[in-house]
Backbone as a chain_set.jsonl record, in Angstrom:
{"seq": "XXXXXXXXXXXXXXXXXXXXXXXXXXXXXXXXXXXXXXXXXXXXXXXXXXXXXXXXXXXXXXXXXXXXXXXXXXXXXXXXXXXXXXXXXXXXXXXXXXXXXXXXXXXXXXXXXXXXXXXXXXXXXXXXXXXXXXXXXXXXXXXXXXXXXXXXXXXXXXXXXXXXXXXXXXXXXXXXXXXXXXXXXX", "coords": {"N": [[0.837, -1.176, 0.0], [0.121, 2.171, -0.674], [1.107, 5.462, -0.332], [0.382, 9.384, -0.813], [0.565, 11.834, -0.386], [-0.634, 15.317, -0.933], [0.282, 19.155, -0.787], [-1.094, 22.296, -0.372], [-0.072, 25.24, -0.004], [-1.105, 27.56, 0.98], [-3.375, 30.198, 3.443], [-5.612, 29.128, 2.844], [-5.334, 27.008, 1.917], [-4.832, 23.449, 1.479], [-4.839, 19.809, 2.327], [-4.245, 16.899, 1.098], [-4.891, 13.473, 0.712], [-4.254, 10.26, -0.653], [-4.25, 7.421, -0.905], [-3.306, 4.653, -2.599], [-4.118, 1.289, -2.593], [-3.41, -2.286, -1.921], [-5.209, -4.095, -3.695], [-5.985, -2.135, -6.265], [-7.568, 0.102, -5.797], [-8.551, 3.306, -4.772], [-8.279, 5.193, -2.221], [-9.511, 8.624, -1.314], [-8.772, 11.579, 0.903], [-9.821, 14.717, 2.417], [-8.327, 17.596, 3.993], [-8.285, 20.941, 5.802], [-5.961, 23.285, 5.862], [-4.495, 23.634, 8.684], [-5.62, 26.667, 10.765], [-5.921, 29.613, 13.291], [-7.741, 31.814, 14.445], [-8.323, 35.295, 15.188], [-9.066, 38.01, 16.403], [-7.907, 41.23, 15.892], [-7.5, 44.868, 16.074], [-10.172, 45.204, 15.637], [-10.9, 43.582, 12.88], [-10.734, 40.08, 11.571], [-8.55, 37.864, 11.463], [-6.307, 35.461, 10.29], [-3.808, 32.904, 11.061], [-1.189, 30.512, 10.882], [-1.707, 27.3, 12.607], [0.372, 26.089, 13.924], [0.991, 23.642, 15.836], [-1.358, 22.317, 15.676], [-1.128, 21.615, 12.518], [1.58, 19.759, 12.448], [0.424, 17.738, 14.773], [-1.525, 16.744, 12.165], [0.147, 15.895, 10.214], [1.45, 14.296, 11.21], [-0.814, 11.977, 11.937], [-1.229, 11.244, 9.564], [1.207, 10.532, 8.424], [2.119, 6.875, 7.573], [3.935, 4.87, 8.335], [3.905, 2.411, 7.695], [3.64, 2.052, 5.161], [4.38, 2.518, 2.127], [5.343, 5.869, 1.009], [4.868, 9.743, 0.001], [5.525, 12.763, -0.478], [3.913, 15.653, -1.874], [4.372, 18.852, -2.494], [2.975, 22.035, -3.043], [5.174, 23.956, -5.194], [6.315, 27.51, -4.628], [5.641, 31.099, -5.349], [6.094, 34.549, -5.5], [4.024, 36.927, -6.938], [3.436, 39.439, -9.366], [0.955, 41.405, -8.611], [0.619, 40.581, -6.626], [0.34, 41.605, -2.997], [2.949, 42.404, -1.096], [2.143, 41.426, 2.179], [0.401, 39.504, 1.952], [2.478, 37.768, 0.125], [4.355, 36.761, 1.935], [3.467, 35.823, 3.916], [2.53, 33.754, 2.339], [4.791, 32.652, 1.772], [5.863, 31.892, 4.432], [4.215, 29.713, 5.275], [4.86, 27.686, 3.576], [7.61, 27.84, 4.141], [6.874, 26.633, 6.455], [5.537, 24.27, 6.169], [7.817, 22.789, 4.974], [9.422, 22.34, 6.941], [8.403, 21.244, 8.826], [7.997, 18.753, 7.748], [10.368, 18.175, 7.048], [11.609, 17.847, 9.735], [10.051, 15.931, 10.338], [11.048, 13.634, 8.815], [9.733, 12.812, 6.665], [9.191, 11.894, 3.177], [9.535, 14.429, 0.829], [8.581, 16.243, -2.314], [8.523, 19.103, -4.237], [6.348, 20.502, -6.427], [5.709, 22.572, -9.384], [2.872, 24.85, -9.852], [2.454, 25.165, -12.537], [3.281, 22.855, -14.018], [1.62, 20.719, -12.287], [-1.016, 21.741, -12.876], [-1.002, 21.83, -15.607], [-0.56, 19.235, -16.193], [-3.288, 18.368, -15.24], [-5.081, 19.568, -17.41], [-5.86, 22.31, -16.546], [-4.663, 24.512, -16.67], [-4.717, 28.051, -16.699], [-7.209, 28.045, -15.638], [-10.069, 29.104, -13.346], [-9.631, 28.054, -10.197], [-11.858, 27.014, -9.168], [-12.663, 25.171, -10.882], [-10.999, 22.923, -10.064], [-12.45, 21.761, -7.839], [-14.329, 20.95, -9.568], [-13.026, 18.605, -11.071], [-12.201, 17.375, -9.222], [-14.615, 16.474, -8.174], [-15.418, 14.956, -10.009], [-13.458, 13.183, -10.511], [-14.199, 11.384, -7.963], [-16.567, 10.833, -6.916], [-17.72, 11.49, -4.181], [-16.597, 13.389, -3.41], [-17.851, 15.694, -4.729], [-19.993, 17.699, -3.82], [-18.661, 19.431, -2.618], [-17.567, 22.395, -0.262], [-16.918, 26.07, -1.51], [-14.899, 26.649, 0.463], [-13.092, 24.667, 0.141], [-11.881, 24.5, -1.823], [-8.519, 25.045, -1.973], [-8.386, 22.337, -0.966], [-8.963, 20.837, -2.404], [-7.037, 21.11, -4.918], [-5.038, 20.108, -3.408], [-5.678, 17.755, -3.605], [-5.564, 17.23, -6.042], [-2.365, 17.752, -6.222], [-1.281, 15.318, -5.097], [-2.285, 13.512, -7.119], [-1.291, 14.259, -9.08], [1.405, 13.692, -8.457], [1.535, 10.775, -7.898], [1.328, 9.757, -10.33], [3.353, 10.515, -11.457], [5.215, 9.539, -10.288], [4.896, 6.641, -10.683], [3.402, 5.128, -9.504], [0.848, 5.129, -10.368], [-1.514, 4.986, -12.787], [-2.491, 7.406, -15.708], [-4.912, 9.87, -15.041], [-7.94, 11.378, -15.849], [-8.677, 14.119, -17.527], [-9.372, 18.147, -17.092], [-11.455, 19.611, -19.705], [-11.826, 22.032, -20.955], [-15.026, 24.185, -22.201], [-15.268, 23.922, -25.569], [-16.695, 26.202, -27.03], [-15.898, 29.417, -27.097], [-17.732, 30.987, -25.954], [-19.743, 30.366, -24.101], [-18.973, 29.781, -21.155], [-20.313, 28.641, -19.251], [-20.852, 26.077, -19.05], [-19.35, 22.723, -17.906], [-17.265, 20.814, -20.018], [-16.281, 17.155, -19.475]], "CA": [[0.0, 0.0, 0.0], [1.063, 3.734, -1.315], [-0.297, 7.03, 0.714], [0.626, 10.218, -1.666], [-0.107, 13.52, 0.054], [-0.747, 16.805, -0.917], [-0.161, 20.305, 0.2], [-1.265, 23.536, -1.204], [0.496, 25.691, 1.711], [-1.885, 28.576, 1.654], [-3.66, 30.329, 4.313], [-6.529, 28.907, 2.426], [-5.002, 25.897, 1.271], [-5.319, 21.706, 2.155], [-4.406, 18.821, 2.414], [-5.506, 16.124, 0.02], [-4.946, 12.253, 0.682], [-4.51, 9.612, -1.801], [-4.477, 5.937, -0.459], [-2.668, 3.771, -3.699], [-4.452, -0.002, -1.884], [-3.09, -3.258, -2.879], [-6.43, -4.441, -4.652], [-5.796, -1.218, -7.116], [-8.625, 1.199, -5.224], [-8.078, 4.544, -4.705], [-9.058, 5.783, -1.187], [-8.787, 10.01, -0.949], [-9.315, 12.365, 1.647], [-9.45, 16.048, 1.678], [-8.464, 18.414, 5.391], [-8.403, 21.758, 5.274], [-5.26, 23.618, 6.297], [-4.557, 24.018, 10.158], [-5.571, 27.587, 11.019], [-6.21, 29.683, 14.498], [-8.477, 32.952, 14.064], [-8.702, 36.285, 15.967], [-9.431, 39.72, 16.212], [-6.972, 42.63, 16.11], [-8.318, 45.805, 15.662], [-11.619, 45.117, 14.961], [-10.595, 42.733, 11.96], [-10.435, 39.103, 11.657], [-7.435, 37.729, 11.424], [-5.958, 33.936, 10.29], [-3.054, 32.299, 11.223], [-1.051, 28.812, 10.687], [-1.488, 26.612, 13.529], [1.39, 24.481, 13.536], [0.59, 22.392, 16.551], [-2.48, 21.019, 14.87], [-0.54, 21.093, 11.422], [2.066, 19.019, 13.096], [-0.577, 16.883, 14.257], [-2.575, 16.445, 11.039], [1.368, 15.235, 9.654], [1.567, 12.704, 12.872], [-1.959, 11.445, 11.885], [-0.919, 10.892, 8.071], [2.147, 9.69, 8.472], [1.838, 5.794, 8.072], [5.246, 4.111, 8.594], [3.725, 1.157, 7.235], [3.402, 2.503, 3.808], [5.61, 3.709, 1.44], [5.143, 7.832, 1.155], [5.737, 10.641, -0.351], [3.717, 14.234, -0.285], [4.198, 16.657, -2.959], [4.349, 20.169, -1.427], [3.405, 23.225, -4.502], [6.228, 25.365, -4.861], [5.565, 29.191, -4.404], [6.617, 32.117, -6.157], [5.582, 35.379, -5.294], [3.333, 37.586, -8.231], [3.447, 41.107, -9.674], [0.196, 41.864, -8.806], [0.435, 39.904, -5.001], [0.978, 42.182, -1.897], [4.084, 41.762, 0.382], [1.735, 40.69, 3.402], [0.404, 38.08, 1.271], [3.671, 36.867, -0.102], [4.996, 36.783, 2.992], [2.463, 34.393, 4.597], [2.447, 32.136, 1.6], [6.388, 32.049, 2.251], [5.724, 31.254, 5.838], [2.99, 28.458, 4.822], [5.735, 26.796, 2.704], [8.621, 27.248, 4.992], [6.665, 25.993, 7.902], [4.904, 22.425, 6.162], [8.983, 21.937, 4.738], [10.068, 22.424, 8.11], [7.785, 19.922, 9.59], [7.978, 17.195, 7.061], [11.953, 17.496, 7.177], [12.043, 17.727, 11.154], [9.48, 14.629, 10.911], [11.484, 12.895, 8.309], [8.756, 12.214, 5.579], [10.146, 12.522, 1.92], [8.701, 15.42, -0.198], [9.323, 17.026, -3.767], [8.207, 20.447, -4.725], [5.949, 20.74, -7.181], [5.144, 23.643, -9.538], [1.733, 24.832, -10.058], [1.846, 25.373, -13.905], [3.044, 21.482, -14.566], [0.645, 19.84, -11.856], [-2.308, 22.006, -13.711], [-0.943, 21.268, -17.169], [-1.008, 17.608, -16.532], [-4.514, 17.895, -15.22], [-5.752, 20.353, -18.032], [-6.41, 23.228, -15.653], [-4.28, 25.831, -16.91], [-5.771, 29.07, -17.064], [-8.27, 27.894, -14.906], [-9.911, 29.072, -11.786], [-9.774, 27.579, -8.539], [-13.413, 25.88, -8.425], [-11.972, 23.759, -12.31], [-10.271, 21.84, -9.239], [-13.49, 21.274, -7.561], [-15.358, 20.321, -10.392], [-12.445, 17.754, -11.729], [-11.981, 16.36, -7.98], [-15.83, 16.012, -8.421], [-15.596, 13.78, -11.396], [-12.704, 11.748, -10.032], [-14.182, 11.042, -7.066], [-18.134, 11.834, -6.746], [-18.006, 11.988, -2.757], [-16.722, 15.021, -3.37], [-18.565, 16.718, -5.992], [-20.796, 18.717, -3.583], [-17.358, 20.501, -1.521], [-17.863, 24.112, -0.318], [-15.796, 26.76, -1.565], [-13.666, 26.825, 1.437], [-12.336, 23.3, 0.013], [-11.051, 24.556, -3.007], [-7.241, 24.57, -1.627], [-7.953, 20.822, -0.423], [-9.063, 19.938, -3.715], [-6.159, 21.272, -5.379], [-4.105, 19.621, -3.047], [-5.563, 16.239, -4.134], [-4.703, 16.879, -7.445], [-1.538, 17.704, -6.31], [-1.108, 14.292, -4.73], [-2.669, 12.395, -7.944], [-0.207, 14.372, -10.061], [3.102, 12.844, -8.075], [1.599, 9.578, -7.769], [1.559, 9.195, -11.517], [4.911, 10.513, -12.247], [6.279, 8.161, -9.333], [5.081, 5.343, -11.601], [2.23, 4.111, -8.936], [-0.515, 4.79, -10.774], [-1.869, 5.24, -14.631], [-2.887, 8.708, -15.952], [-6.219, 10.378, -14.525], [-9.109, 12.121, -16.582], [-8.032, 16.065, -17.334], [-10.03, 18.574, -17.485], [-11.782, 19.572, -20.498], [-12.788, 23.52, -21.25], [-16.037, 24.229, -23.465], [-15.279, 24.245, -26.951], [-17.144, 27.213, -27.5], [-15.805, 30.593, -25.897], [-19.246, 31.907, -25.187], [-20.245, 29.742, -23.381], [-18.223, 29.616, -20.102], [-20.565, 28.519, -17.186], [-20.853, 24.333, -19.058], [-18.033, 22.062, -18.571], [-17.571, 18.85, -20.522], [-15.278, 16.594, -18.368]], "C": [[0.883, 1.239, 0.0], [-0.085, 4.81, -0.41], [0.469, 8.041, -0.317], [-0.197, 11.273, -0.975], [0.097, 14.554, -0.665], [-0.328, 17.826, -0.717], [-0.203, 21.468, -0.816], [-0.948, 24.057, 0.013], [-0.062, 26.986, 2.191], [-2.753, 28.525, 2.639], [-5.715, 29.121, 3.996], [-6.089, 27.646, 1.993], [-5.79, 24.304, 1.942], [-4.386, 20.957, 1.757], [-4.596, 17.487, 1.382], [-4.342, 14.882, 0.247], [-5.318, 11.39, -0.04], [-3.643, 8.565, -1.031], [-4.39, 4.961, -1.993], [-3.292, 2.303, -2.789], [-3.798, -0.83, -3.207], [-3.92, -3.604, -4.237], [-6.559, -3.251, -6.218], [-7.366, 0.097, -6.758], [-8.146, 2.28, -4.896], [-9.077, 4.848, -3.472], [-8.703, 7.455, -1.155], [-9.806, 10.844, 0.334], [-9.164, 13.989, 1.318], [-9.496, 16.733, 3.134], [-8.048, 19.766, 4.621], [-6.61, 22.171, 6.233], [-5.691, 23.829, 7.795], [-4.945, 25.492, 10.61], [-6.46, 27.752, 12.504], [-7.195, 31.418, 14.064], [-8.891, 33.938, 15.271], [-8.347, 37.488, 15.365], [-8.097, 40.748, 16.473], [-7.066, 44.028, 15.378], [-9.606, 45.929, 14.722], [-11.697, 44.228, 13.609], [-10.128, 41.271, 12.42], [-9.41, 38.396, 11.255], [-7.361, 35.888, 11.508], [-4.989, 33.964, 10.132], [-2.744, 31.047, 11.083], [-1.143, 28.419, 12.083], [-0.75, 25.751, 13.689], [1.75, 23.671, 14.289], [-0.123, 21.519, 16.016], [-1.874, 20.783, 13.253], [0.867, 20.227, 11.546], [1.557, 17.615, 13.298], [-1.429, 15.867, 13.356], [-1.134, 15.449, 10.308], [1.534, 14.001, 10.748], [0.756, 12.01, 12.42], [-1.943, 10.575, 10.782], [0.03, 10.596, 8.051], [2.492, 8.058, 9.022], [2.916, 5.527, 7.629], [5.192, 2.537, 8.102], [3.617, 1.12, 5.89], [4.537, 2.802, 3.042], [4.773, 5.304, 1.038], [5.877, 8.526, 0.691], [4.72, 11.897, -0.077], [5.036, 14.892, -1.259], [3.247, 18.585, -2.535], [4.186, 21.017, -2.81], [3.843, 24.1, -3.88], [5.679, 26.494, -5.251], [6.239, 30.198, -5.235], [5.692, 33.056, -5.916], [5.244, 36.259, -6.867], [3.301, 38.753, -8.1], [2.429, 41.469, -8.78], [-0.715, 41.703, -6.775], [0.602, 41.214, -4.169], [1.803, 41.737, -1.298], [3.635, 40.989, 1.609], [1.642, 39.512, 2.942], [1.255, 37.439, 1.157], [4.027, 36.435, 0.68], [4.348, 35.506, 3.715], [2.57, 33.49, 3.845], [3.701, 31.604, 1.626], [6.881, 31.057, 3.864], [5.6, 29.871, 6.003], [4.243, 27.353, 4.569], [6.472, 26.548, 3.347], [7.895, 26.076, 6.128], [6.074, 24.307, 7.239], [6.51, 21.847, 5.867], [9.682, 21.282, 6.071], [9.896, 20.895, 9.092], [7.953, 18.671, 8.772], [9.605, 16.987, 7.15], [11.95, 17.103, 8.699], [10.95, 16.235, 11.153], [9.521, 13.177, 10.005], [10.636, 12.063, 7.306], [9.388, 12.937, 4.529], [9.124, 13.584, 1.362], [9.343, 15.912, -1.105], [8.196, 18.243, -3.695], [7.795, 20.2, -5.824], [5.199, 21.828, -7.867], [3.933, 23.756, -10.329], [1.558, 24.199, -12.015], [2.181, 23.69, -14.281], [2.136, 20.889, -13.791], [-0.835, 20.375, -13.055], [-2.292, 21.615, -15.359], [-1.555, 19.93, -17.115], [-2.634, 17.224, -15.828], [-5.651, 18.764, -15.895], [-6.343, 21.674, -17.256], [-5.232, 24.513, -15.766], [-5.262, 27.167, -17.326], [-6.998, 28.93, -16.612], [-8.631, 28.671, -13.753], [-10.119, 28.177, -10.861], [-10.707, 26.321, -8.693], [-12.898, 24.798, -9.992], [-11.669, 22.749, -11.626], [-11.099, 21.086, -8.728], [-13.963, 19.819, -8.624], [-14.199, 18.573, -10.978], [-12.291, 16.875, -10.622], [-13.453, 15.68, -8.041], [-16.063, 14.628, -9.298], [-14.437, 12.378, -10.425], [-13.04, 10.824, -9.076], [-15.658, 11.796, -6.598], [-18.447, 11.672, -5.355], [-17.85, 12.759, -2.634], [-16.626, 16.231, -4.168], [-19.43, 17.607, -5.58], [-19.757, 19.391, -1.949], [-18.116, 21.607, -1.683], [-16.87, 24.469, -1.508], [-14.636, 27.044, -1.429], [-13.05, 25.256, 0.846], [-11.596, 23.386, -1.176], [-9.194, 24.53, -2.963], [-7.487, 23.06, -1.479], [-8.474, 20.057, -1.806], [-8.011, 19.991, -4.813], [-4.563, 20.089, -4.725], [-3.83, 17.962, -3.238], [-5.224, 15.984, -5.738], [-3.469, 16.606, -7.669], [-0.883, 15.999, -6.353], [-1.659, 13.202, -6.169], [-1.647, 12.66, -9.315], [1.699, 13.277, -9.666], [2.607, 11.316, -7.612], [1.649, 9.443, -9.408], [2.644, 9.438, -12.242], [5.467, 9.678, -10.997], [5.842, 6.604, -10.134], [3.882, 4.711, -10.704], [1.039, 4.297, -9.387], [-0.56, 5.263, -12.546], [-2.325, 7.11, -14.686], [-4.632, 8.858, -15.988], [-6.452, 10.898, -15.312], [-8.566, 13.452, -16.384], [-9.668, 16.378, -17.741], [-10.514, 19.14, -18.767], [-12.56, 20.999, -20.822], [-13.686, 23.53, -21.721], [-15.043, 24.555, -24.411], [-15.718, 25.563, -27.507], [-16.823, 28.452, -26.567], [-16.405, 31.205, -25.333], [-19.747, 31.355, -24.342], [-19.132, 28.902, -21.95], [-19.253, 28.803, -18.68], [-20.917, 26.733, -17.763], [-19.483, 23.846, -19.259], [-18.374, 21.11, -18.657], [-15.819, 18.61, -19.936], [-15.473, 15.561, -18.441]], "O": [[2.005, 1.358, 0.491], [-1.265, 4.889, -0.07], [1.417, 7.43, -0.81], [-1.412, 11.453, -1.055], [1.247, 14.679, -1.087], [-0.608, 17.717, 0.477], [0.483, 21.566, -1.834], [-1.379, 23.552, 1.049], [0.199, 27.52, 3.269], [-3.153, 27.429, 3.033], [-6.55, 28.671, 4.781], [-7.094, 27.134, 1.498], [-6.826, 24.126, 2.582], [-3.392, 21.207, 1.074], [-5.752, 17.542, 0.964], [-3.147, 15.103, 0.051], [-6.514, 11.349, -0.327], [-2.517, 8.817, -0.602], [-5.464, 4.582, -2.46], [-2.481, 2.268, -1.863], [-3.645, -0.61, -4.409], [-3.551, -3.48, -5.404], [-7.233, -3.639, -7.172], [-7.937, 0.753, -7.63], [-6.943, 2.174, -4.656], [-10.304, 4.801, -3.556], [-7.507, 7.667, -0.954], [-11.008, 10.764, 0.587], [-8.603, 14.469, 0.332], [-10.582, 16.589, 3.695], [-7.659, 19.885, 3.459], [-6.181, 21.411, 7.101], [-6.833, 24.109, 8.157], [-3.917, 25.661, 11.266], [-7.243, 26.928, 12.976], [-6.836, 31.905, 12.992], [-9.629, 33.562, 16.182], [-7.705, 37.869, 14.387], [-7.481, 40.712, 17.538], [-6.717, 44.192, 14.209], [-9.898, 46.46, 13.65], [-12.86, 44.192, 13.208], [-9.356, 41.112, 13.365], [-9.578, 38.369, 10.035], [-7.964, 35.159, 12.296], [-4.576, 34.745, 9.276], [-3.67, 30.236, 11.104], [-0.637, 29.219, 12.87], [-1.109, 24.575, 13.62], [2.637, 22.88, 13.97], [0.133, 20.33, 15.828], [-2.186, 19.705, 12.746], [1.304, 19.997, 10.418], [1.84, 16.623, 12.626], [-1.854, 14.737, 13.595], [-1.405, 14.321, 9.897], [1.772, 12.807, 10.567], [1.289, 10.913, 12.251], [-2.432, 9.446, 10.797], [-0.037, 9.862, 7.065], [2.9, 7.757, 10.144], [3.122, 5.864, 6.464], [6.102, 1.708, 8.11], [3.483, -0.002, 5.401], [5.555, 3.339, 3.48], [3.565, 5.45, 0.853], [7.104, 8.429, 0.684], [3.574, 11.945, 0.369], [6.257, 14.77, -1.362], [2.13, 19.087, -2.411], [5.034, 20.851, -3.686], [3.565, 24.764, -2.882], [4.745, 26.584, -6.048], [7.35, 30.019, -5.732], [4.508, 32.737, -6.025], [6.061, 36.245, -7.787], [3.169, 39.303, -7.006], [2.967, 42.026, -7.822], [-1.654, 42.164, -6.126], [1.134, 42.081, -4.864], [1.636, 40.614, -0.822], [4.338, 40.116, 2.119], [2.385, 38.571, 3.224], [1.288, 36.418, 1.844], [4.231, 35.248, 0.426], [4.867, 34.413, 3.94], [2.712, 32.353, 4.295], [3.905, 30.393, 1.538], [7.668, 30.171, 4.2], [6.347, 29.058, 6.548], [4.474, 26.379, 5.286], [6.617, 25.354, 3.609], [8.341, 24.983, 6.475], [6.252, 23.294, 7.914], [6.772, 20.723, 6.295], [10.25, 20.201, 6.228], [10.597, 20.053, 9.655], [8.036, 17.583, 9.341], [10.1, 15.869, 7.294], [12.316, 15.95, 8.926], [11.154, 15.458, 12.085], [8.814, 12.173, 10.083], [10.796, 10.854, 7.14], [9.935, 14.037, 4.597], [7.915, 13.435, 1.54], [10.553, 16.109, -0.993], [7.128, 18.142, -3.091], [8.611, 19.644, -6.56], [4.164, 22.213, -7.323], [3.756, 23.034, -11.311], [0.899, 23.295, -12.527], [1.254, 23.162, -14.894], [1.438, 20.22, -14.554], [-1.46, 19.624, -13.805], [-3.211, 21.244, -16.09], [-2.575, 19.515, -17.664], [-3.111, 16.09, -15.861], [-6.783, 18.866, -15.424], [-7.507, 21.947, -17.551], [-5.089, 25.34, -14.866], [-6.248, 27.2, -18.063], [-7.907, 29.607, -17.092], [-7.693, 29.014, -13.033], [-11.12, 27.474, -11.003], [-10.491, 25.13, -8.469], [-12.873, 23.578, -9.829], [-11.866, 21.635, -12.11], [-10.956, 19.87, -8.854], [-13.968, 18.59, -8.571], [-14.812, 17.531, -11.212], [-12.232, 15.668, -10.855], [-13.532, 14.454, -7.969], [-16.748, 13.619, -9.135], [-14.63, 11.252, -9.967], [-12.537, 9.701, -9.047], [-15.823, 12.913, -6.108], [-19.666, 11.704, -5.185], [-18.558, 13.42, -1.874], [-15.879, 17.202, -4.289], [-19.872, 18.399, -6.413], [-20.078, 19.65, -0.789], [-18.92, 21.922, -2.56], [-16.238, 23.696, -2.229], [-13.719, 27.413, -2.162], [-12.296, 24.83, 1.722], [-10.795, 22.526, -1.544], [-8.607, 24.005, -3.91], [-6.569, 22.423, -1.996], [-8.33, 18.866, -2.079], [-7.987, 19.067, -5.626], [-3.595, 19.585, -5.293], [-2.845, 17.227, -3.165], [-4.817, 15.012, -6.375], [-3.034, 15.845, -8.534], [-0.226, 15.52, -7.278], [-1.31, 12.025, -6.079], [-1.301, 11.873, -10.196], [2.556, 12.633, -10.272], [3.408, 10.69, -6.918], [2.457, 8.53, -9.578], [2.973, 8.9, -13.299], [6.546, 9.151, -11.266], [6.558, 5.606, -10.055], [3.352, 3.718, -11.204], [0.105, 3.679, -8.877], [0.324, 5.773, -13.234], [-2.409, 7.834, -13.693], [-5.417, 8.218, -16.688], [-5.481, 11.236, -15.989], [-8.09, 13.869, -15.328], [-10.597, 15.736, -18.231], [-9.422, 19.257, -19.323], [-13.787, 21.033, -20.924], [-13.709, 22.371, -22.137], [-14.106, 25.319, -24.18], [-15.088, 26.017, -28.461], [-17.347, 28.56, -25.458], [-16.083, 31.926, -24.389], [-20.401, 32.092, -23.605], [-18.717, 27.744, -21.917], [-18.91, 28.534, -17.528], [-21.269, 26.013, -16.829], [-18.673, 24.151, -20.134], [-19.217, 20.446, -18.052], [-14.788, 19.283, -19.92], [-14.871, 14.766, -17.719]]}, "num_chains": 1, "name": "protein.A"}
């Protein structure tokens, strides 16, 4: 048996679990990032929790398995703010931190090839939804807030098929017609 994790390392991000079973079944899960939430000056405010994201790595880390997690690498954008960047630098340092200090292997993976290889370039966000939907119709009716943890199971279904443990998954599939943006064929 193969476990293949996830991580999208935003404040918004997840987790996403992929269970390779002998029998050839695919078990996945989907957590949401660890976060702690309060007020400072009248504004709500989120933070990493990296006791319970600690934790959530203790929980998923089966020693009986072979493992890997595929962490997406970051790069800060023109158009980003410094606070932002800054946190999503945090995010990243802090899951490397923990998976090296807790001795689980991981590769870096960057956005634009995981989304290539699952047709989701130039996509937004919810494309991830809708394609985790298809792969896996337990969770075809996710919130919003799950859109990091659905990304993150892509992540995880992208580095299990370049590690050789599994065959190539269903991509997504744009409309054909540019006018028509709100049907996807998938």
């Amino acid at each position: 048996m193969k476990r293949v994790i996830g991580i999208d390392p935003g404040l918004s991000g997840g987790i996403g679990v992929l269970d390779l079973n002998v029998e050839g079944t695919l078990d996945a899960r989907l957590h949401r990032v660890p976060v702690f939430e309060y007020k400072k000056g009248g504004r709500k405010r989120r933070e990493y929790d990296l006791p319970r994201m600690r934790a959530l790595l203790a929980d998923l880390a089966d020693r009986t398995r072979q493992m890997v997690v595929g962490i997406e690498a970051q790069n800060p954008h023109p158009d980003e703010g410094v606070v932002s960047a800054m946190r999503l630098g945090l995010g990243v340092g802090f899951w490397e931190g923990l998976l090296a200090g807790m001795e689980i292997p991981y590769q870096r993976v960057v956005p634009i090839v995981w989304k290539r290889h699952h047709g989701l370039l130039k996509q937004p966000k919810a494309q991830s939804q809708v394609l985790v939907g298809r792969l896996f119709p337990h969770y075809a009716a996710t919130r919003r807030a799950d859109e990091g943890a659905c990304e993150a199971l892509l992540i995880a279904l992208y580095v299990a098929v370049h590690q050789g443990w599994m065959g190539a998954t269903q991509r997504f599939e744009p409309p054909p017609q540019e006018g028509n943006q709100g049907v996807l064929n998938i």
